[in-house]
N, C-alpha and C positions, 0 to 999 in steps of 0.2 A: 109556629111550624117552620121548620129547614125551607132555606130557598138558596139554590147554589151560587154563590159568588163568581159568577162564570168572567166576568170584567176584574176582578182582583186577582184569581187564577191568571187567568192572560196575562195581567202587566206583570207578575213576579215571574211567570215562565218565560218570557220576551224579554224584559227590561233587566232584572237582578240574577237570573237563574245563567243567563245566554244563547235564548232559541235565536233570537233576533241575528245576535251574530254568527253561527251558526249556519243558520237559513243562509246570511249572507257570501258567505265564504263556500257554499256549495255542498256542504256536509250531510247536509239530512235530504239530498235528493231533490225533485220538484214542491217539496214542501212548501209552501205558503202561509201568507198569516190569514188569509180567507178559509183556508181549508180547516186551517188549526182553531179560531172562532165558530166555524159551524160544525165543528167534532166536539168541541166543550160545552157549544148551545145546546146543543142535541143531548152529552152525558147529563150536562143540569137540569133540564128539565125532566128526564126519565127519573134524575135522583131526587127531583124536588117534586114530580107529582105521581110520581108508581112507587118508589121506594119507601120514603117517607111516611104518605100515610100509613104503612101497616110495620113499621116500627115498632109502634107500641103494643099492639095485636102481638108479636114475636114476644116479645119482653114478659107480656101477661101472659101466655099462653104455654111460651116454650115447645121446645122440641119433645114429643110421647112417643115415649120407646114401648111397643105391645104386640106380644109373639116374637118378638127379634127382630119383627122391623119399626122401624122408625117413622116418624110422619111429623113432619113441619106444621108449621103457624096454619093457621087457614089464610088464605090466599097467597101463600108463598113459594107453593107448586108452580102455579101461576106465574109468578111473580119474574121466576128466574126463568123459568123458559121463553119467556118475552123479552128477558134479558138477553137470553143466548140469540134467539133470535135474530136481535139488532145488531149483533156480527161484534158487540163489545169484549169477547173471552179471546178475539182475536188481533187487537189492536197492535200489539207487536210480535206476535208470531209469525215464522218464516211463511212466505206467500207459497210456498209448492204444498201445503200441507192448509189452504185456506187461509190463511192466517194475511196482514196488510202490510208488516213489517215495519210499522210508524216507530218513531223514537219512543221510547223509555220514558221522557219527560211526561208525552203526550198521557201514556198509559197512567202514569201516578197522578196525574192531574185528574183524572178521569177515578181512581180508584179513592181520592180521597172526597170525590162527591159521594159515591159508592158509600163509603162507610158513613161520610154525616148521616147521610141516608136511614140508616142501618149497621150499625157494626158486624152484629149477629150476622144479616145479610150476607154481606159484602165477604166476609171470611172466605164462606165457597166460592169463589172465583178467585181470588189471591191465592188459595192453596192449590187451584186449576194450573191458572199462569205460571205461576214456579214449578211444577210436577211437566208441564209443556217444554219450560224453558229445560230442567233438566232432562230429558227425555231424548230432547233435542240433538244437544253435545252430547250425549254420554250414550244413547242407544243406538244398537244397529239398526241397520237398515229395515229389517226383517219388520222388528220393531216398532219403529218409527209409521213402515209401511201399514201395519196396522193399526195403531192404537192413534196417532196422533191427529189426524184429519178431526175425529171423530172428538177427541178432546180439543182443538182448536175450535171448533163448532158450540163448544160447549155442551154436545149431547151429552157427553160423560164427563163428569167431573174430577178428581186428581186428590191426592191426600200424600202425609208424608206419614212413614211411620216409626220413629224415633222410639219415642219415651218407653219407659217400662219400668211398673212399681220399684224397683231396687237404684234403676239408672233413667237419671234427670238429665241435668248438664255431665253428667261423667259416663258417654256413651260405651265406651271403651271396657267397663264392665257387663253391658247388656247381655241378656241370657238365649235369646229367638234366634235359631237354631234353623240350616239349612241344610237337606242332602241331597245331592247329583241321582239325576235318574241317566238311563242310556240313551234316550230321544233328544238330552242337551238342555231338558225341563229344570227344575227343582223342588222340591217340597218343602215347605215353609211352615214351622213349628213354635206356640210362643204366645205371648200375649203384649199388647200393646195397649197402653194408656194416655188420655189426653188427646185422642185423635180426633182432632175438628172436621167435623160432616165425615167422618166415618163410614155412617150406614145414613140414609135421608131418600126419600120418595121424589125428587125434584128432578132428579138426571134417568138414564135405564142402564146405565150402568157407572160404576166406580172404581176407578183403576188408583190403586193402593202401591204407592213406592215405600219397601218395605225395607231396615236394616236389620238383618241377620249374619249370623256366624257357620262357617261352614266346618264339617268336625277336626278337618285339619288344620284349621285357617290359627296364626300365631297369636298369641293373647294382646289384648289391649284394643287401640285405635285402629292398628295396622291390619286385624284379622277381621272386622268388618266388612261385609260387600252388601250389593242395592239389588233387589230384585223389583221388577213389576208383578204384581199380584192383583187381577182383575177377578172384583167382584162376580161377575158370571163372565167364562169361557167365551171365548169368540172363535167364532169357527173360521174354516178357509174361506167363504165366500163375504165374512166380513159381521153376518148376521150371531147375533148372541143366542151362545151353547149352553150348556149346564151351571147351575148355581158352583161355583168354588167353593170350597172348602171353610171357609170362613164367616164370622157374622160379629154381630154385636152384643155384647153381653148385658150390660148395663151404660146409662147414659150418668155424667155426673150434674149432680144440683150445685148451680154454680152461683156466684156472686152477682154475676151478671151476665150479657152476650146469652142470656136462656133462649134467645128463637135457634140458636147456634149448636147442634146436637155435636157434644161433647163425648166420644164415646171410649168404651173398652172393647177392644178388640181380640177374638179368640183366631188365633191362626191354627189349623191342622189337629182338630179334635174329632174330627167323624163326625163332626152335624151334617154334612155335606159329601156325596159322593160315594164312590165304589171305593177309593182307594183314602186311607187316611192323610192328610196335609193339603195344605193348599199349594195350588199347583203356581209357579210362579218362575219366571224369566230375568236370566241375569242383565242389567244395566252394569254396562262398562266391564273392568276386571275382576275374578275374584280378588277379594281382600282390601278391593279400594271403596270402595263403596262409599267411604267417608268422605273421599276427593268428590264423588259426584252428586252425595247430597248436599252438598257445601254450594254447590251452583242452585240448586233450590233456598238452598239458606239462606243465602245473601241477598237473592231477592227478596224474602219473606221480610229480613232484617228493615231492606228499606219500606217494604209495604208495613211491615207496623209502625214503624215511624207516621208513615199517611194517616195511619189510624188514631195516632196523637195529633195530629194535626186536623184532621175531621171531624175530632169531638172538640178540640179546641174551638174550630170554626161554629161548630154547631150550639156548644154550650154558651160563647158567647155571643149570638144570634138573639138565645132564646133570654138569657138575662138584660142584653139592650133593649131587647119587646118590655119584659116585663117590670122594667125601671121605668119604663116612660109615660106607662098604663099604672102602675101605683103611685096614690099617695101619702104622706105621711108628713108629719110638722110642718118647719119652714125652714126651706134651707137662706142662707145668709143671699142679702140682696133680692129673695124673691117677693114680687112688688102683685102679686097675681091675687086670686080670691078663694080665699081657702087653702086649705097645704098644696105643698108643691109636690109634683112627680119627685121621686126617691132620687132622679136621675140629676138632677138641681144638687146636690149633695155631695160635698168634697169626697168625703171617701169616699161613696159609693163610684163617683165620677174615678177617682183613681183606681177603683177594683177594676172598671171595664176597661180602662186604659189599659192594664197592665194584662188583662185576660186579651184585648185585641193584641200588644205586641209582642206579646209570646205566641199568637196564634200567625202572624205575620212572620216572625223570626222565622219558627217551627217550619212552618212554609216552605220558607226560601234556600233554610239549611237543606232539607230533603228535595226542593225541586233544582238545586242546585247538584245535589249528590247525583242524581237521575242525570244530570245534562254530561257529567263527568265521565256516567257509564257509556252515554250513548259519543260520547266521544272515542271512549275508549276500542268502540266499535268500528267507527268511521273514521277517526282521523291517524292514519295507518302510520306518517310519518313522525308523531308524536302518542304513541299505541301507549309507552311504557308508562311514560308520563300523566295520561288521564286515567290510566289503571290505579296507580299509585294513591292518584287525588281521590278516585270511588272510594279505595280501600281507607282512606285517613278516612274520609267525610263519613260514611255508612256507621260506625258504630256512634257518632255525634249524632246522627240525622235518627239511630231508633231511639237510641237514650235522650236525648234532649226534649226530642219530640213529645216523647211516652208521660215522661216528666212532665211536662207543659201540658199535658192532656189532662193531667189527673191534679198540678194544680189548678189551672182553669176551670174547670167542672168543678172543684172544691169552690172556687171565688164565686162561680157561678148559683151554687148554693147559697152562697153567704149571701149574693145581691137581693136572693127572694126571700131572704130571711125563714122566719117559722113555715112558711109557706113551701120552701126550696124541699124541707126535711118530707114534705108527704107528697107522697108517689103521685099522687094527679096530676100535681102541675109537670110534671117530666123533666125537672132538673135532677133529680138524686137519679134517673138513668145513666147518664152521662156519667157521672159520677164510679156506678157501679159497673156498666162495660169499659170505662177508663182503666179501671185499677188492673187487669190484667198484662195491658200492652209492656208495661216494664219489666213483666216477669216471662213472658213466653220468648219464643225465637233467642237465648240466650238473656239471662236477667242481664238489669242496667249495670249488677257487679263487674260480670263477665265483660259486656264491651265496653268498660272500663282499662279492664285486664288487656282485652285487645288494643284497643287505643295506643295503650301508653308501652307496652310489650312488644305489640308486633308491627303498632302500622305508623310511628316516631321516630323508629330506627330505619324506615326507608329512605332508602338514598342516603343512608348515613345522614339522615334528619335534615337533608336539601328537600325533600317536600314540604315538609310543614314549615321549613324557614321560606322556603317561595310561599307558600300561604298567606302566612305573616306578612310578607313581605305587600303583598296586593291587597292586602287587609289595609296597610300602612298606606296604600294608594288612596284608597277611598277616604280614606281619616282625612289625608294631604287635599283632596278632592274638597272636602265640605269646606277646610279651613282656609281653602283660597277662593270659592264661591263668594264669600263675604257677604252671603245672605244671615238678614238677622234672626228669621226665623230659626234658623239652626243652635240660636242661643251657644252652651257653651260645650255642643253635640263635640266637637271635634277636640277640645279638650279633653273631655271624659271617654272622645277613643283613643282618643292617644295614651293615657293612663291604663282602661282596658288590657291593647295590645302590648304595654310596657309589662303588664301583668302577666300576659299570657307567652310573652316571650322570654319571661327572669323564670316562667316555672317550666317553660318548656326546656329550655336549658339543665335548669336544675336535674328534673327527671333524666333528661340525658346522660348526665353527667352519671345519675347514679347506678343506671342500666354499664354503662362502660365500663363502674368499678364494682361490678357484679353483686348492687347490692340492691336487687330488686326488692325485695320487705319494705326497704322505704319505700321506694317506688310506688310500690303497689299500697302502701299505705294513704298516699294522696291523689291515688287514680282516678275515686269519684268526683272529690270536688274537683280536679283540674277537667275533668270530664265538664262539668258544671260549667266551669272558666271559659271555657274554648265556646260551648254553646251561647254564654251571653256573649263573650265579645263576638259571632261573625251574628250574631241577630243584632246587633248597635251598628254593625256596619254593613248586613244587607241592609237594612232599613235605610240606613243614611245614602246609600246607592238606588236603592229605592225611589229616594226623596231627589235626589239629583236628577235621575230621568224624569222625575215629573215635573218639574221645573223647567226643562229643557223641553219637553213637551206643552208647555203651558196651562199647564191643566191646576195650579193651584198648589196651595203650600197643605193639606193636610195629611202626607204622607212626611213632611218636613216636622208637623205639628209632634206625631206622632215618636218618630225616631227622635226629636227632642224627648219627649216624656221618659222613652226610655234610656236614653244616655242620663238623664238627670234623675232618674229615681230607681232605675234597676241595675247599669253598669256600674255604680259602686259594691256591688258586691264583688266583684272582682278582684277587689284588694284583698279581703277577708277568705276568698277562694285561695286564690295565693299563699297567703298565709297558711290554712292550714297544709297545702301543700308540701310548704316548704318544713314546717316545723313541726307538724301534726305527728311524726313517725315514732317518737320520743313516747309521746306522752301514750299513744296508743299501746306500743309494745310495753310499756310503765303498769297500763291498767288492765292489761290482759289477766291480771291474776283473780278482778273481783270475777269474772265469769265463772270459774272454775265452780 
């Protein structure tokens, strides 16, 4: 069973992330480290004794779509309204609207107990929080005056509504169609697919941020705008009106995340109402709409990241349980009676190793991305600056993450062996809610594409060379500690970062002589690159505060392991970065 790491969260948010300083510098307000231990005690245990158990209740169960409504897990009506309850759907929302305004860190630290918890779960409130946060910036008063309290509260929970069978990642084709009425309304026409908690019995009402096209609005990206579209009307006095125009059509049978009602949505068909379409309110301006679900997006980006890191956390949890409790042969040097635990076991010892430092890396990348945002907030005379740093670190922190989610749950299978393969023991869950996180919120291609495209060339690439460059600090950090445990950690970041700076270059270089193809030819693995080396050197900064805190070398132990058996891919990264672009455009012909 999950049990929240609530002491490992704290020292990577404090120690490697930088609440600590932070805190100290006056940035995040009266904050404290007392207050911020008894908001993560508090998230861990709701995530480690309400969440948790009914996990797999969701998983076997799934979300039953019958008559057009929808109805969750058995106990998970429950579940989230105790949730909301606990004032967690408001942890960083603006305080005039309910909400406590705490940092960004706070909230992902808390959202990735959430999802070890439950993936399925944890979705509705991530898709709340972003629909809050855009709502926010981007809605009027009017707006805001109505809908938002009530979504801060968590009574009503928040959706985005993008996709549509024709248009994935290529919004700019979408077909959902909007007309102007005289009262300043709209009506909202169209179908939507892939829409997570959609239609769900859990909240009383569901307010849908919907992308449509209005009949004049110009073709592509640009002619797009964002409506709100509330499930059931809400009147002037606040209380909810007539069912909207809208409902759910079919739910999809999915790989995994099944307590997670996945649905299709029918906009302005006359299921509902006097007047056909769903009635619905412009957020922000016509035709921009893409600017303001972009503020939803990017949130979601870093929260699936979280979601790779909570199954990481959680997958490798369940596989150090059950190495320790099985036995099998004899591993070398064991002197005991009978076989040894599996955990006695070179490899097996190196699958958990390598499943903890990707789930620690995973971590750090994302609660480090979070500390960048909330700076970007608060620290006014340096605004540009940790804007910048969000923008590099966010699409490292979904893709790396995501990645590391779905190989750790794979290693985690492999450590239960035959056993991992059948669904009792609850390792192939992990597994199968993993494998979505790289494909949703833009696939790992795509923030690939961003990465090396959009967010390399800032500053004329003085961000990521300041990145580098503080990366090179921590390396310089271990190798003059002259602790032995570090072994030959600081050599193998210095090679790392030699890597990541010959291909950052590189790419540069070939963005400036307009020849993106390559480019984009070595975007995943340098994507790849970037995520192992700052997980060899959070780790290794990691291991430095712990040192200086006195508390013991096994975070030192650790970020050894990984500088000496996972940072060597970083050459072979580079590599094909650098030369890959040849042979690919070479062998484009066998597809055909």
């Amino acid at each position: 069973m999950y049990k929240a790491p609530v002491e490992e969260i704290a020292f990577t948010l404090k120690h490697v992330a930088g609440m600590v300083e932070a805190m100290g510098s006056g940035l995040l307000g009266d904050l404290g480290e007392d207050l911020v231990d008894a908001i993560l005690t508090e998230a861990g245990r709701f995530a480690t004794e309400e969440i948790a158990p009914l996990a797999d209740i969701g998983d076997r169960q799934g979300a039953r779509l019958s008559n057009g409504e929808v109805r969750t897990p058995d106990g998970w009506r429950d579940l989230y309204r105790n949730w909301a309850a606990g004032g967690w759907n408001g942890l960083t929302a603006p305080e005039e609207f309910g909400g406590q305004a705490l940092p960004h860190m706070l909230n992902v630290a808390a959202l990735e107990m959430w999802n070890s918890g439950s993936m399925a779960f944890a979705l509705c409130p991530t898709l709340t929080i972003g629909a809050v946060e855009a709502l926010n910036v981007h809605g009027s008063v009017a707006l805001k005056d109505r809908y938002l309290a009530r979504m801060v509260s968590g009574e009503w929970t928040g959706t985005m509504n993008l996709t549509e069978p024709h248009a994935g990642s290529d919004l700019g084709v979408l077909k959902a169609r909007a007309e102007r009425r005289e009262d300043g309304s709209y009506r909202i026409f169209g179908q939507k697919i892939f829409i997570t908690w959609g239609e769900h019995d859990a909240a009383d009402n569901i307010i849908h941020l919907v992308l449509a096209r209005l009949p004049d609005a110009p073709a592509g990206t640009r002619g797009i705008s964002l409506f709100l579209v509330p499930k059931f009307l809400v009147n002037e006095d606040g209380s909810l009106g007539a069912r909207n125009d809208l409902h759910c059509h079919s739910l999809e049978h999915k790989l995994g995340i099944h307590g997670s009602p996945t649905c299709t949505m029918i906009y302005g068909d006359g299921k509902f109402g006097d007047e056909t379409g769903a009635v619905g309110w412009l957020i922000g301006e016509e035709n921009k709409g893409l600017a303001c679900m972009f503020t939803m997006m990017n949130n979601a980006r870093l929260a699936v990241g979280m979601q790779g890191v909570a199954i990481c956390e959680a997958a490798t949890q369940k596989a150090i349980a059950y190495a320790k409790e099985r036995t099998q042969g004899k591993a070398p040097g064991w002197s005991g009676p009978g076989m040894s635990p599996i955990i006695e076991h070179p490899d097996v010892i190196r699958m958990l190793l390598t499943m903890k430092a990707l789930t620690q890396g995973s971590r750090a990348i994302a609660y480090t991305c979070a500390h960048a945002i909330d700076m970007a907030h608060r620290a006014a005379d340096r605004r540009e600056h940790w804007q910048e740093r969000a923008a590099l670190l966010t699409p490292i922190a979904k893709s790396f993450a995501t990645d590391a989610g779905v190989d750790v749950a794979s290693l985690g299978i492999q450590v239960h062996g035959g056993m991992g393969f059948i669904e009792e023991t609850g390792a192939a869950r992990y597994l199968r809610d993993a494998r979505i996180a790289p494909i949703y919120e833009g696939t790992n291609g795509i923030q690939a594409i961003d990465l090396v495209t959009r967010k390399l060339p800032l500053s004329d690439g003085k961000q990521v060379g300041g990145l580098i460059t503080e990366l090179k600090a921590i390396a310089g950090a271990v190798r003059s500690s002259n602790l032995d445990g570090f072994g030959s950690t600081a050599d193998r970041l210095d090679s790392a970062l030699a890597d990541l700076e010959q291909a950052t270059s590189w790419l540069l270089a070939r963005l400036a002589e307009s020849r993106s193809a390559e480019a984009l030819a070595g975007a995943t693995p340098y994507q790849r690159l970037f995520g192992l080396a700052l997980t060899g050197c959070y780790l290794a900064k990691g291991g430095l505060a712990q040192t200086k805190d006195g508390a013991g070398g096994s975070r030192i132990a650790l970020c050894r392991f990984a500088a000496e058996n996972l940072l060597s891919e970083t050459a072979a990264l580079k590599d094909r970065v650098v030369n890959g672009a040849d042979s690919l455009a070479a062998a484009r012909a066998i597809l055909a």
